[in-house]
C-alpha positions as CSV (number, residue, x, y, z in Angstrom):
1,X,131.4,158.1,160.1
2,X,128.6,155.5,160.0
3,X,127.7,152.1,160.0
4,X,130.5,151.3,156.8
5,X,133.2,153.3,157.5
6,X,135.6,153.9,160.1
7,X,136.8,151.5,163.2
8,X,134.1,148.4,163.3
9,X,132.9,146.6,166.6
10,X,131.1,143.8,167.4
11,X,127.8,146.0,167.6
12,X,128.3,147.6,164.1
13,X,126.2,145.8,161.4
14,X,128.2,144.2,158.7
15,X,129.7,141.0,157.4
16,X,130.4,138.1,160.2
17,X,133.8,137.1,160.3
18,X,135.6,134.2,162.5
19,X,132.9,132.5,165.1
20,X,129.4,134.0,164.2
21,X,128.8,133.2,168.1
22,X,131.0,135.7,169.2
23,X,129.8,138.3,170.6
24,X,126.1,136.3,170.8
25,X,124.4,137.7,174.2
26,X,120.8,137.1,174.6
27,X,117.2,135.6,173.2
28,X,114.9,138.8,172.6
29,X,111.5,139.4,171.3
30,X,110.8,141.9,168.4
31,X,107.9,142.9,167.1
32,X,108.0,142.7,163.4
33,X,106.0,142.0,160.4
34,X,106.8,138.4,159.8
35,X,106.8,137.4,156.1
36,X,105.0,134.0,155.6
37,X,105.4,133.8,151.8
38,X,105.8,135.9,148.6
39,X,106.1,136.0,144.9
40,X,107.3,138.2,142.4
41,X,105.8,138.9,139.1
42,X,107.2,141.4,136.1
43,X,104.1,142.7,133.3
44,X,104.9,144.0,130.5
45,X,101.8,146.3,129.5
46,X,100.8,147.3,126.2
47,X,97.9,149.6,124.9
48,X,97.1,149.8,129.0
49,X,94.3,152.8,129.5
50,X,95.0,155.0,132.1
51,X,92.6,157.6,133.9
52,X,94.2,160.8,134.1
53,X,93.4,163.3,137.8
54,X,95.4,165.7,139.6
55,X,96.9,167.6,137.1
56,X,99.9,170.0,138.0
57,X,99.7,173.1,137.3
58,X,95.8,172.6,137.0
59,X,93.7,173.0,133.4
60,X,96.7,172.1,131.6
61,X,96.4,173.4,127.8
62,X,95.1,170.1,125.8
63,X,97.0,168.0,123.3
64,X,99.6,166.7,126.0
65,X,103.1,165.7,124.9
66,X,104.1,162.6,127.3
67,X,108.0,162.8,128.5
68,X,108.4,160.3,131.4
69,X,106.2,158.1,133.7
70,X,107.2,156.5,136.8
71,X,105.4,154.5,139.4
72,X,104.3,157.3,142.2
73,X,107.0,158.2,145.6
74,X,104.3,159.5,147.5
75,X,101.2,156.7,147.1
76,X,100.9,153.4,148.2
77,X,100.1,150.6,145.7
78,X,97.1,148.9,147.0
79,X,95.2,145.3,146.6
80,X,91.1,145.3,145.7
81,X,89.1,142.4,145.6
82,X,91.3,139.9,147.2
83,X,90.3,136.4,147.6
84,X,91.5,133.7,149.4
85,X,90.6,130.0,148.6
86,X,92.6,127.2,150.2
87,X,93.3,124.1,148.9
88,X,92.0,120.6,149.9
89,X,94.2,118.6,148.6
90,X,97.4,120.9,149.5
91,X,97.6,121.6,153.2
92,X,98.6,125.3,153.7
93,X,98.5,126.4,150.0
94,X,95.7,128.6,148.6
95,X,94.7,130.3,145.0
96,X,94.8,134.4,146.0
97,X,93.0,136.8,143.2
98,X,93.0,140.3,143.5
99,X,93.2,143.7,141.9
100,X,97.3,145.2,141.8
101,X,96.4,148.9,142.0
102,X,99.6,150.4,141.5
103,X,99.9,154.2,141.4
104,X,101.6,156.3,138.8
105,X,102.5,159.5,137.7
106,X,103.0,160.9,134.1
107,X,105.4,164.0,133.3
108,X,104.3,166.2,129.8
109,X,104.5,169.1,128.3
110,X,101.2,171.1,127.0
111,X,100.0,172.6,124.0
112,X,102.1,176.0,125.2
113,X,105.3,173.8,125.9
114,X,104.6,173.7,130.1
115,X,105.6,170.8,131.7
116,X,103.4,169.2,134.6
117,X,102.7,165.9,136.3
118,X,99.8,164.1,136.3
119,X,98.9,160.8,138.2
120,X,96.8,157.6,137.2
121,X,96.3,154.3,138.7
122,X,97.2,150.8,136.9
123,X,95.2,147.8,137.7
124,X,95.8,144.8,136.8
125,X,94.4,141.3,138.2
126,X,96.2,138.9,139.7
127,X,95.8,134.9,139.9
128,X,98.6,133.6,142.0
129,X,99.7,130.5,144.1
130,X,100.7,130.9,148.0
131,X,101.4,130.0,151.1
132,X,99.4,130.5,154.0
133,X,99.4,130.1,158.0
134,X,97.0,128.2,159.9
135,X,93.7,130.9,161.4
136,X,95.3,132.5,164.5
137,X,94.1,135.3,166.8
138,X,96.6,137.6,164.8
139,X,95.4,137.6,161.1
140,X,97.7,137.5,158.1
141,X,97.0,139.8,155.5
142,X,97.9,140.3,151.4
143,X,100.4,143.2,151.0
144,X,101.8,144.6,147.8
145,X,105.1,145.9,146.6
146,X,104.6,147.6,142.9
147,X,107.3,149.1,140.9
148,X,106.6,150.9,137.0
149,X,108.5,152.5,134.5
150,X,106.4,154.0,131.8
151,X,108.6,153.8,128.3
152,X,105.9,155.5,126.3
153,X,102.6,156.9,125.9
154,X,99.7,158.3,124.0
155,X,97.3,161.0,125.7
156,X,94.0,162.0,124.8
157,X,92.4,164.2,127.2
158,X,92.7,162.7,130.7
159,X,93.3,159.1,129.6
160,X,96.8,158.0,128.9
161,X,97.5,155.1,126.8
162,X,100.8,153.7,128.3
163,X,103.4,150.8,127.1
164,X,105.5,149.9,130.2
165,X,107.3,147.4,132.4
166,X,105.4,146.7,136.1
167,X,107.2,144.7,139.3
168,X,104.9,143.2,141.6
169,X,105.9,141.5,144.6
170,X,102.6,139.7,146.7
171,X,103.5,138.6,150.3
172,X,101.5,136.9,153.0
173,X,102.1,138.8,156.8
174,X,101.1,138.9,159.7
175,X,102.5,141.1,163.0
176,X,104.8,138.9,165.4
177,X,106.4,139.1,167.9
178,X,109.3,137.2,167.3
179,X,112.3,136.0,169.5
180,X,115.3,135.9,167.3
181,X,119.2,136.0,168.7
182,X,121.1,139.1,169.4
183,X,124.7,140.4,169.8
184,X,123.1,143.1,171.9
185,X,122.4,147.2,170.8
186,X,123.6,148.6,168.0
187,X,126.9,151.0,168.3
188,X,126.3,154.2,166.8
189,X,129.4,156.0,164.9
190,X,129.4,159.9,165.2
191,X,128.2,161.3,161.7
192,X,130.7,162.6,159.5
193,X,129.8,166.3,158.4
194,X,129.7,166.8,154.6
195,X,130.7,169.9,153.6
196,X,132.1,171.4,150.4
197,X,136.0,173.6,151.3
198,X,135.1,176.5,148.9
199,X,138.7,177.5,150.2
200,X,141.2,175.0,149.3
201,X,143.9,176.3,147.3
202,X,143.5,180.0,148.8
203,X,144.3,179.5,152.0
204,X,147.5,177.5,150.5
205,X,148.3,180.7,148.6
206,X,151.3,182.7,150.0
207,X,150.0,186.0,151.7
208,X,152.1,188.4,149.5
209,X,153.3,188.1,145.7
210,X,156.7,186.3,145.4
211,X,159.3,188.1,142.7
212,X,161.1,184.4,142.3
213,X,160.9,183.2,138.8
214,X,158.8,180.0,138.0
215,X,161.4,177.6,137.1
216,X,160.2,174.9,134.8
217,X,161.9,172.0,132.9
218,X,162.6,171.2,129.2
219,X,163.7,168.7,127.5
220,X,166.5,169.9,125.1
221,X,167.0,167.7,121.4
């Protein structure tokens, strides 16, 4: 079982139906990275130049074929060169530049027809419009979300020359420690085990051969 299937409860996430104060029990404080403000932004980039490194398997045999390219699963995309300048005029509000570094990997094949992966960084500045809390004790900071699908690209030596579609998502955040409502802890199902009966239909088998005819139907014109 788990949180969407079987019996629900009141302390199973899910849909609120009836009185969403039913079950409400108590005030308590969570520490959580409290969003403040974000914005999203989708790039398409053409003729985009892209430093090849970590090539795998290494010394790869040169021309390289490109196949896919994906934004990477195992770096973080990363902001350079932020900064913040607040508006007079518009209490709260600032102009945020930076650097989106977002991290990417390219799949090929090589001159002997072996495929590898190799990784690259996209950079690409950013001029955008948000807002921000007042100075506290706990600072905000500039986060990025970065998303990238490579459709196509050209490779010469270690630099890739890439055509693709990027997701950026900029938020202002800060940790909190929040007080939000609560219907209490969580109720946690028993897991249900996968598994895969490799012996359906033999163990429904009769143990010895039967000498009964099978008896099917036809239809007679």
């Amino acid at each position: 079982m788990s949180f969407f299937s079987g019996i629900r409860t009141e302390q199973i996430p899910g849909p609120i139906t009836g009185n969403p104060l039913r079950g409400l029990c108590e005030k308590v404080c969570i520490q959580v990275k409290k969003v403040f403000d974000a914005c999203l932004k989708q790039q398409h980039i053409i003729d985009t130049q892209v430093a090849l490194t970590s090539f795998t398997p290494a010394n790869p045999a040169f021309p390289l074929t490109f196949v896919s390219g994906q934004s990477s699963t195992t770096i973080e995309p990363t902001l350079t060169n932020v900064v913040i300048t607040r508006f007079d005029d518009r209490p709260n509000f600032a102009h945020v530049s930076a650097i989106a570094n977002v991290p990417i990997e390219i799949v090929y094949t090589d001159a002997n027809n072996v495929q590898g992966v190799a990784t690259g960084v996209i950079s690409l500045p950013q001029d955008v419009v948000l807002f921000l809390p007042q100075a506290s004790i706990i600072p905000f900071q500039v986060e990025l979300v970065a998303s990238a699908i490579i459709a196509q690209a050209s490779i010469v030596d270690n630099v890739a020359t890439v055509e693709g579609c990027v997701m950026l998502i900029i938020k202002i955040v800060a940790e909190t420690e929040l007080l939000i409502p609560s219907y209490g802890y969580c109720h946690i199902p028993q897991c249900q085990d996968f598994s895969t009966n490799v012996c359906q239909g033999f163990f429904e088998m009769p143990l010895f051969p039967s000498t009964n005819p099978i008896v099917t139907t036809t239809n007679e014109l």
